[in-house]
C-alpha positions as CSV (number, residue, x, y, z in Angstrom):
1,X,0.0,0.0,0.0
2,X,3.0,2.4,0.7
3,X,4.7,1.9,-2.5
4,X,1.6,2.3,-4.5
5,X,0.7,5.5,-2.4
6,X,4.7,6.6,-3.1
7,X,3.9,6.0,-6.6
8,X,0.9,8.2,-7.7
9,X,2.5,10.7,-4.8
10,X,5.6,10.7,-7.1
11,X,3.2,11.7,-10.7
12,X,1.2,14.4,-8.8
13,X,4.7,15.6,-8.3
14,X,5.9,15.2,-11.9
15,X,2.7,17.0,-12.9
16,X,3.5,19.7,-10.2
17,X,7.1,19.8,-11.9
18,X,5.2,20.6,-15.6
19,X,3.5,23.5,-14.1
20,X,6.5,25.1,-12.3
21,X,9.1,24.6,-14.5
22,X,9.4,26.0,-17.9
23,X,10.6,23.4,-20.8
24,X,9.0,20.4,-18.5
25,X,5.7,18.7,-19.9
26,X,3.8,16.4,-18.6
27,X,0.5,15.4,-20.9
28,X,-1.6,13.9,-18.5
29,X,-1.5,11.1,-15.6
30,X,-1.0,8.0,-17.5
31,X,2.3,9.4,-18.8
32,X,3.4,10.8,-15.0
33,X,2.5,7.5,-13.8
34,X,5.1,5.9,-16.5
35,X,7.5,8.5,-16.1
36,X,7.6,7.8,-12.0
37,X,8.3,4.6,-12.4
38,X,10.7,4.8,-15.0
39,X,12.9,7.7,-13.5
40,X,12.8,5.5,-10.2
41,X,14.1,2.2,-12.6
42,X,16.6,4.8,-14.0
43,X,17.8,6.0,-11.1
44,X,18.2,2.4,-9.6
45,X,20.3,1.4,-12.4
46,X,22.3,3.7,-14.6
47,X,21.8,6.9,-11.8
48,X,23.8,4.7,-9.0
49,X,26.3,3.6,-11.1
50,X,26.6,7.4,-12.2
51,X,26.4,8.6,-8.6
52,X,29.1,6.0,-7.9
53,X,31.6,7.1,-10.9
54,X,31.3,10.5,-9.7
55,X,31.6,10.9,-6.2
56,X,34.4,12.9,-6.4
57,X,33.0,15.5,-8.2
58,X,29.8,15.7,-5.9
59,X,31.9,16.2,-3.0
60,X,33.9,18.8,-4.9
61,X,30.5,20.6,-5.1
62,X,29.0,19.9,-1.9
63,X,26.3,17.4,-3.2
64,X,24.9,19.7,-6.2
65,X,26.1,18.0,-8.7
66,X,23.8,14.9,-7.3
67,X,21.2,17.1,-9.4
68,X,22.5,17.2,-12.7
69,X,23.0,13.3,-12.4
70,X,18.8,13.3,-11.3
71,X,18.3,15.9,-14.0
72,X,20.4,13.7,-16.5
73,X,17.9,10.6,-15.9
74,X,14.5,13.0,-15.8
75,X,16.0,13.7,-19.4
76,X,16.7,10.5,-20.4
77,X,13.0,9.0,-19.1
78,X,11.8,11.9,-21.5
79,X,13.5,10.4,-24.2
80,X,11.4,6.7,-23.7
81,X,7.9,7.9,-22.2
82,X,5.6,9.2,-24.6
83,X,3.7,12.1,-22.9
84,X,6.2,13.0,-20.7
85,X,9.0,15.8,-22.8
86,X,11.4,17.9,-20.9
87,X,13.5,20.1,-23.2
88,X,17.1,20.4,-22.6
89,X,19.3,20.0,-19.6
90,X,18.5,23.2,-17.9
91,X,14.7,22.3,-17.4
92,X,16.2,18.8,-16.1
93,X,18.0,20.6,-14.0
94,X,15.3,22.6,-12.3
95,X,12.7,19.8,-12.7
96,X,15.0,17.5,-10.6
97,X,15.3,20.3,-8.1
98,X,11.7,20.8,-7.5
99,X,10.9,17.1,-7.3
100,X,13.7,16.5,-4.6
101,X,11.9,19.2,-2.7
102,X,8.6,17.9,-3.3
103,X,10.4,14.2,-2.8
104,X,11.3,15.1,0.9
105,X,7.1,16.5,1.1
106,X,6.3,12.9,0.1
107,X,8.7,10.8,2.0
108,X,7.1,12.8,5.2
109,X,3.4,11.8,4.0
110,X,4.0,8.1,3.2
111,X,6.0,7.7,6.7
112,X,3.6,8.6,8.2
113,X,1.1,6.3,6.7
């Protein structure tokens, strides 16, 4: 029950994302729903292995550079989910930044749940 809440939690938030950031689109739930769980498969695979190979460099920048990695895998879900565009690294950048704010909103509702 938790995971599925997490889940649609995590699409309000893309949708959220499409409203506040310019150059991030969202067209509809379906495609948030596929885009949730395709950023979280993306960031289970090729975003640790990236987090991993770059360590350095995200301690060179105090943990910032942990974004453009999350922004680098919101663009590449764009890529595969139909619905679901984000236009350059920039809106990445910001969209990645909003939904790890919004991310820490959700972690505190599903806890509690």
């Amino acid at each position: 029950m938790r995971l599925l809440l997490h889940w649609i939690l995590s699409a309000i938030a893309l949708i959220l994302v499409s409203h506040l950031v310019p150059g991030f689109h969202v067209n509809g739930l379906i495609p948030a729903l596929i885009a949730a769980v395709v950023i979280g498969l993306l960031n289970a695979t090729v975003g640790l292995f990236l987090k991993i190979v770059t360590f350095p460099l995200t301690i060179l920048t105090l943990g910032l550079f942990l974004l453009v990695v999350n922004g680098l895998m919101i663009l590449l879900a764009s890529a595969v989910v139909p619905g679901f565009h984000v236009y350059g690294l920039g809106p990445a950048f910001w969209g990645a930044l909003v939904l790890a704010l919004l991310g820490m909103v959700i972690k505190a509702i599903v806890k509690d749940v």
